[in-house]
VOMI-800814 format. One record per residue: residue number from 0; x, y, z of N, C-alpha, C in turn; residue in one letter; chain. Coordinates in steps of 0.1 Angstrom, whole numbers. Atoms other than C-alpha are relative to their C-alpha. Layout:
% residues N
  resi    nxx    nyy    nzz   caxx   cayy   cazz    cxx    cyy    czz  resn  chain
   NUM      X      Y      Z      X      Y      Z      X      Y      Z     A      A
...
***
This chain:
% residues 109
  resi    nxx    nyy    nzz   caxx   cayy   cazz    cxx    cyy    czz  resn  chain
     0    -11     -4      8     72    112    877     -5      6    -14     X      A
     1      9     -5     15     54    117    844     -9     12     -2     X      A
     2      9     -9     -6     32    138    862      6     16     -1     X      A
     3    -13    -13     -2     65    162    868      3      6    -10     X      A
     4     -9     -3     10     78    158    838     -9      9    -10     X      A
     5      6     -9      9     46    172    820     -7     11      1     X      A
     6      3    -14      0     38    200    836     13      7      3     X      A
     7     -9    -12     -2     76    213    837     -1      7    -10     X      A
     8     -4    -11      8     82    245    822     11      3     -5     X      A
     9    -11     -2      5    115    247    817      6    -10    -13     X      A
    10     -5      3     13    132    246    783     -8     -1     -9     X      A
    11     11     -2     11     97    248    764      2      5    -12     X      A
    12     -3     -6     12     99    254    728    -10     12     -4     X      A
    13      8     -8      0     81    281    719     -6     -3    -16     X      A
    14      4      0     12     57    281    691      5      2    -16     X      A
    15     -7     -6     10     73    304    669     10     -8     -8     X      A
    16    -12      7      7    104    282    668     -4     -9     -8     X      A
    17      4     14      3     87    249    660     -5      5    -16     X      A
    18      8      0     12     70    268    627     13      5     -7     X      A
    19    -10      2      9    106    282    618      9     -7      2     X      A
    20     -1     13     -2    120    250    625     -3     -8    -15     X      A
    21      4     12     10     97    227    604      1      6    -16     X      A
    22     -2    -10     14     98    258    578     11     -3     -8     X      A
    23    -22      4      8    138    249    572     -1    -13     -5     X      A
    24     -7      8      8    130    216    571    -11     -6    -15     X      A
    25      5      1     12    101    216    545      7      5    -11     X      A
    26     -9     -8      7    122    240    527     12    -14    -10     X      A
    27    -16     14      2    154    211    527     -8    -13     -4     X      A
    28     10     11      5    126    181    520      1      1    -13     X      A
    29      3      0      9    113    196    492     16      4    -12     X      A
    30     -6      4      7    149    202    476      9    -10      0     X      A
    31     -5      8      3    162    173    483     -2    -16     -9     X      A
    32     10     10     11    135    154    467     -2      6    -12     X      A
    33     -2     -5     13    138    174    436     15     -3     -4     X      A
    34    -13      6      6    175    163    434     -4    -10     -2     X      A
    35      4     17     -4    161    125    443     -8      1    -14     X      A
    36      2     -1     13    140    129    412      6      3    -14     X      A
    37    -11     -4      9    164    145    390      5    -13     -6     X      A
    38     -6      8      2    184    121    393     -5    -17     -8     X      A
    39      9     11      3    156     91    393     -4      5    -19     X      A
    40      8     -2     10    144    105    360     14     -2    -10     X      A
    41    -12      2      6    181    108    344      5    -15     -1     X      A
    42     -2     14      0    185     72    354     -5     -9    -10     X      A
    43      6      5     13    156     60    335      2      0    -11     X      A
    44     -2     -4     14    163     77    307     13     -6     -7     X      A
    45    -13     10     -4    199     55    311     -6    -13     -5     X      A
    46      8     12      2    181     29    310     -8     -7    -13     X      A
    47     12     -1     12    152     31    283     12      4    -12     X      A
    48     -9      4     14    187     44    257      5    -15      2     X      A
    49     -5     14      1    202     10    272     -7     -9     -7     X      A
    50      6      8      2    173    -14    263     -4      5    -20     X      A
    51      0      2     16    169      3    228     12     -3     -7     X      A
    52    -11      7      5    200     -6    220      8     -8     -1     X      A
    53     -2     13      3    199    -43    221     -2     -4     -9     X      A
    54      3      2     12    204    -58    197      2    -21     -2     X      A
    55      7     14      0    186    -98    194     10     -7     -8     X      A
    56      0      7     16    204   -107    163     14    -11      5     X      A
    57    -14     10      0    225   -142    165      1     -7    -13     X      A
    58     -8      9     11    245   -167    144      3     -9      7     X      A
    59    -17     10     -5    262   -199    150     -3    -11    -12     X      A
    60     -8      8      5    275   -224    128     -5    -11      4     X      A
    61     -1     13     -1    265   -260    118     10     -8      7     X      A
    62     -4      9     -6    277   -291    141      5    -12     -1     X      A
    63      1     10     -1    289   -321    136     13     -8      8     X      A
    64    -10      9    -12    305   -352    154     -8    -11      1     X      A
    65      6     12     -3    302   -388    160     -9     -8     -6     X      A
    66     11      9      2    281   -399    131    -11     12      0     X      A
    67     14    -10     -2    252   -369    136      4     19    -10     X      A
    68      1    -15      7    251   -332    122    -13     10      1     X      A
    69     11    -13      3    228   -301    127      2     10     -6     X      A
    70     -1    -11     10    227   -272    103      2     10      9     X      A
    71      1    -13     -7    233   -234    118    -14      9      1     X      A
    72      7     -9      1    210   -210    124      1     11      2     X      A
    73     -5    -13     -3    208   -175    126    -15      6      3     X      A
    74     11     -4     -1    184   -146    133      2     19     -1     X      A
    75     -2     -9      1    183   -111    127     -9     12      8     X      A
    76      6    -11     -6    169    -80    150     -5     11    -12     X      A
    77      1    -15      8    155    -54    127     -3     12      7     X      A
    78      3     -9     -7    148    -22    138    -14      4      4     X      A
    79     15     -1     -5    119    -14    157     -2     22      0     X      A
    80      5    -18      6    100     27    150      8      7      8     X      A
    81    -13     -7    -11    124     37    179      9      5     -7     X      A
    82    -14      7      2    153     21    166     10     13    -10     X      A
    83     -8     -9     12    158     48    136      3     16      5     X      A
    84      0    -11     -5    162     82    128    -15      8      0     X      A
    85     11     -3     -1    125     87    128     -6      4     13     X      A
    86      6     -5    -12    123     92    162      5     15      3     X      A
    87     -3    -15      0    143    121    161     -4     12     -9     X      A
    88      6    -11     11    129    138    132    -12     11      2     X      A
    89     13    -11     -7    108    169    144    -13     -2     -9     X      A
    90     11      0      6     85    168    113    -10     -9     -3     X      A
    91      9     12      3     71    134    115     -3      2     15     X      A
    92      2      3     -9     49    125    146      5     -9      5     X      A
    93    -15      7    -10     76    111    176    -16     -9      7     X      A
    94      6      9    -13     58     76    195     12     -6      5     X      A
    95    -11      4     -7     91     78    210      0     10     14     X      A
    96     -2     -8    -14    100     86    248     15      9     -4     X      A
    97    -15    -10      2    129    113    242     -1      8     14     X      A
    98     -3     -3    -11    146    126    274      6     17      1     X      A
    99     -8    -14      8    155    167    268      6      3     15     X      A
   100     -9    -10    -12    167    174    305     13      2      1     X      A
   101    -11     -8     -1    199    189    314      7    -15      5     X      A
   102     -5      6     -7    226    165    324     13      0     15     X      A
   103     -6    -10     -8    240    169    353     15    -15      3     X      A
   104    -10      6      0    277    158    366     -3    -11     13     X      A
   105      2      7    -14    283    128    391      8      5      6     X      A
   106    -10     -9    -14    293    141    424     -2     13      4     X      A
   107      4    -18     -4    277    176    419    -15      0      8     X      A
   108     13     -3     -9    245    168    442      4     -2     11     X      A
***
């Protein structure tokens, strides 16, 4: 049976096809993994404004009850070389990641 099946002839693809074929789908690969990037890279950059823009800084308020008492404490975030407008400033040297690509809409890929 195997034997049949590999030397039939019929329905053979022919060379030509198989190279424009794989041609369409390198073609469709390579832009759909430039969307897949696009996107992956827009995300990050989502991400990396999120994380600069935490901000550490707490408070609370002295306790007491029952006889006992603890004072408050607090703590303040300052800004880190990111944090200001020094990262944006063209004339000073940027050790900031800044993101300049295009933004694209959700739902347009």
């Amino acid at each position: 049976m195997w034997k049949k099946l590999w030397n039939d002839e019929c329905g053979a693809i022919l060379s030509a096809e198989l190279v424009i074929i794989a041609t369409i789908l390198v073609i469709g690969m390579i832009t759909g993994l430039t969307a897949v990037r696009d996107a992956v890279v827009s995300e990050l950059a989502d991400v990396g404004q999120a994380i600069s823009q935490l901000n550490q800084s707490y408070l609370f308020g002295g306790v007491s009850g029952h006889g006992t008492s603890t004072s408050g404490s607090s703590f303040t975030d300052h800004t880190d070389f990111c944090d200001g407008a020094s990262c944006v400033n063209p004339s000073s040297p940027s050790r900031c990641t800044t993101f300049t690509g295009t933004a694209t809409p959700e739902g347009s890929i």
